[in-house]
C-alpha positions in Angstrom: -5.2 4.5 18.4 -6.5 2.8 15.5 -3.9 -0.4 15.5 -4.6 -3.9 13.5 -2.4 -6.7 13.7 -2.3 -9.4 11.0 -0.5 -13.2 11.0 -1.3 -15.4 8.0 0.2 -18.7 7.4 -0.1 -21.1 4.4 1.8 -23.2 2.5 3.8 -20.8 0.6 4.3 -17.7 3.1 4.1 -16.6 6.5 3.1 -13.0 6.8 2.9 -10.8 9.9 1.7 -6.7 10.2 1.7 -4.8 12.8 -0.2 -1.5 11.9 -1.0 2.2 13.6 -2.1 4.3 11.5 -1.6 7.2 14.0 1.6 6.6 14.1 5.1 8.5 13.4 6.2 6.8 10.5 8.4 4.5 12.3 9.1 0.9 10.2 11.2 -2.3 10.3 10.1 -4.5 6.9 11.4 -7.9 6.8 10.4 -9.5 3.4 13.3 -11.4 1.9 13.1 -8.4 -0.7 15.3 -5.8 -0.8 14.1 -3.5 -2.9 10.1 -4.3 -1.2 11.7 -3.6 2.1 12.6 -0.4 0.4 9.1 0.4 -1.2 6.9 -0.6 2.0 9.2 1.5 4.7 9.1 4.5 2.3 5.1 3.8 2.7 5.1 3.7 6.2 7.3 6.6 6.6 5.9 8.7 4.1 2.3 7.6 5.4 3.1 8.6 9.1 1.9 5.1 10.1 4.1 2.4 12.3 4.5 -0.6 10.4 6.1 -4.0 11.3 6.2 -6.8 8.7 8.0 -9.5 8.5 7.2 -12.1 5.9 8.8 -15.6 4.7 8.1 -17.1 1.4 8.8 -19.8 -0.9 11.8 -17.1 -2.7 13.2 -20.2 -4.2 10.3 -20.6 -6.6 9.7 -16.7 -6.8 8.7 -13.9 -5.2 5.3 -13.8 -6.5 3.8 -15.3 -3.5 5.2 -13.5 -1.4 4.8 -10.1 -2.6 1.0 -11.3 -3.3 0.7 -12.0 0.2 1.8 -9.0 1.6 -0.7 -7.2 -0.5 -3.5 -9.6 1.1 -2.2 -8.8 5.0 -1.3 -5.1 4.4 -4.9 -4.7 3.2 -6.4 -6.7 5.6 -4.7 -4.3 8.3 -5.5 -1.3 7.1 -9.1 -2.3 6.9 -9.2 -4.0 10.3 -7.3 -0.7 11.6 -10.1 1.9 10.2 -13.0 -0.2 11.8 -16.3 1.5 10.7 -14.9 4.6 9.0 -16.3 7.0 11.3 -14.6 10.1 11.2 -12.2 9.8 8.3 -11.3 12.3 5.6 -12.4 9.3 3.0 -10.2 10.6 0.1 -7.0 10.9 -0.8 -4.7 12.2 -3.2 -1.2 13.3 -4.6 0.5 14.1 -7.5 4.2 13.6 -6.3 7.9 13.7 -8.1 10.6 12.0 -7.4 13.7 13.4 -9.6 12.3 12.8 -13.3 9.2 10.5 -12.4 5.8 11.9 -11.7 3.4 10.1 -10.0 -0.4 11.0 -9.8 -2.1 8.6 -6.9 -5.6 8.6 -5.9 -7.8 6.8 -3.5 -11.2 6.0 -2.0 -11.6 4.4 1.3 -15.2 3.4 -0.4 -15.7 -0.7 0.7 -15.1 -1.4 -3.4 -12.2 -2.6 -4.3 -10.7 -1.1 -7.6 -7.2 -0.7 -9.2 -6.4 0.8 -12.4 -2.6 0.9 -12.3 -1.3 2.7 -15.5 2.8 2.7 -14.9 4.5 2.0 -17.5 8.1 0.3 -16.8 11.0 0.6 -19.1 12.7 -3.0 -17.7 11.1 -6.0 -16.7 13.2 -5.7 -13.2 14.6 -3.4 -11.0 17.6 -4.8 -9.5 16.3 -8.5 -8.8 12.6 -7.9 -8.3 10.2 -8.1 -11.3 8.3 -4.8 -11.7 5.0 -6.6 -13.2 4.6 -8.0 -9.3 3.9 -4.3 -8.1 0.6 -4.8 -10.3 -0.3 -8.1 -8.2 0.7 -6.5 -5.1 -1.8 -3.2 -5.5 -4.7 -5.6 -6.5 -4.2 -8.1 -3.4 -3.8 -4.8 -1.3 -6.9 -3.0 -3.1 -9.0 -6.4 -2.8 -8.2 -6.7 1.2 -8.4 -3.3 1.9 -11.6 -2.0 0.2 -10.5 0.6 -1.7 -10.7 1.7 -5.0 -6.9 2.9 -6.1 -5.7 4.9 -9.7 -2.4 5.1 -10.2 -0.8 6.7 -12.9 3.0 7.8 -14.1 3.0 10.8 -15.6 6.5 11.3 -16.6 10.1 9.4 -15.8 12.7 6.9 -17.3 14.0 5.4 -14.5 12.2 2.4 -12.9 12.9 3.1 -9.5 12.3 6.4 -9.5 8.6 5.4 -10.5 8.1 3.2 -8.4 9.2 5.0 -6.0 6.9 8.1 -6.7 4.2 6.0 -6.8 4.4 4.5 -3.5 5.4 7.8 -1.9 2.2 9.1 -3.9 0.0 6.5 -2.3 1.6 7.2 1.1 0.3 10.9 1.1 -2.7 9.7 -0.3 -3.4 7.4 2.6 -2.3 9.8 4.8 -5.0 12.4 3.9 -7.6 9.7 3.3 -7.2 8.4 6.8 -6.9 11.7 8.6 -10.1 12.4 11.1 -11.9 15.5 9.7 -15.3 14.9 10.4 -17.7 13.2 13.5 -19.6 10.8 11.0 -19.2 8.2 8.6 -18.6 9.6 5.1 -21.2 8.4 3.0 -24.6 9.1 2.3 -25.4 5.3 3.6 -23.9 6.2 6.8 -22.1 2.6 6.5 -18.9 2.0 4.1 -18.4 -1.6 3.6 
């Protein structure tokens, strides 16, 4: 089983993940954060992995911080929980709907962390969370994780529905990209890192 677990404490959050990515999709998500409790067990799920997070965080100045964090430990998981690479499909991608939105998602498990994250929001919130910390949560999780990430709506007028679409995009994305398909590492330098 290809498992990771993460703790990280500082001044401003406590963060714990518990990750199998050859899981069945089952998730509890603890954040303080509704509507990122929302987005992270619809990754899990959607990704077929197991996830346990819990995090605390200094809400009371803002959630930046926190959802930063989580980034930085999710990504730090899922790295920790592919080791070397060996065997993996590498690359991943989806083009998924959710109602009106239309997410297009796709990924390289290539050692460089990249993000360009093209979603365009219609509010500055959704509910009580501010949508512009989704951008500082993809670039924590691309920089711990080693991937390079594009995200893109395509089509949708309802924040949650793209958010939603994206992160069940990157879900099937990670899925595929994860998925054993071969008996080597995939990359002409035999090494991703």
């Amino acid at each position: 089983m290809r498992k990771a677990r993460i703790e990280r404490k500082t001044k401003e959050t406590s963060i714990l993940v518990d990750l199998n990515i050859d899981g069945k999709g089952e998730t509890e998500v603890e954040t303080g954060l509704p509507f990122l409790n929302h987005m992270l067990e619809i990754l899990g799920r959607h990704a077929n992995f197991d996830l346990l997070l819990k995090a605390e965080g200094d809400l009371e100045v803002d959630a930046h911080h926190t959802v930063e964090d989580i980034g930085i430990v999710l990504g730090q998981a899922l790295k920790k929980a592919l080791g070397n690479r060996e065997g993996i499909n590498r690359y991943g991608f989806s083009l998924l709907p959710m109602d009106e939105a239309l997410a297009q998602v796709a990924l390289d498990i290539s050692g460089r962390p990249f993000l360009n994250f093209d979603v365009n929001f219609t509010q500055k919130k959704i509910g009580q969370f501010e949508t512009d910390l989704f951008c500082d949560f993809f670039q924590a999780f691309v920089n711990h994780s080693g991937i390079t990430l594009h995200i893109k709506t395509l089509s949708g007028r309802n924040d949650h529905h793209l958010i939603e679409s994206v992160f069940k995009g990157l879900a099937k994305s990670l899925e595929m990209a994860v998925s054993l398909t071969r008996q080597n590492i995939p990359s002409t330098k035999e090494v991703i890192d």
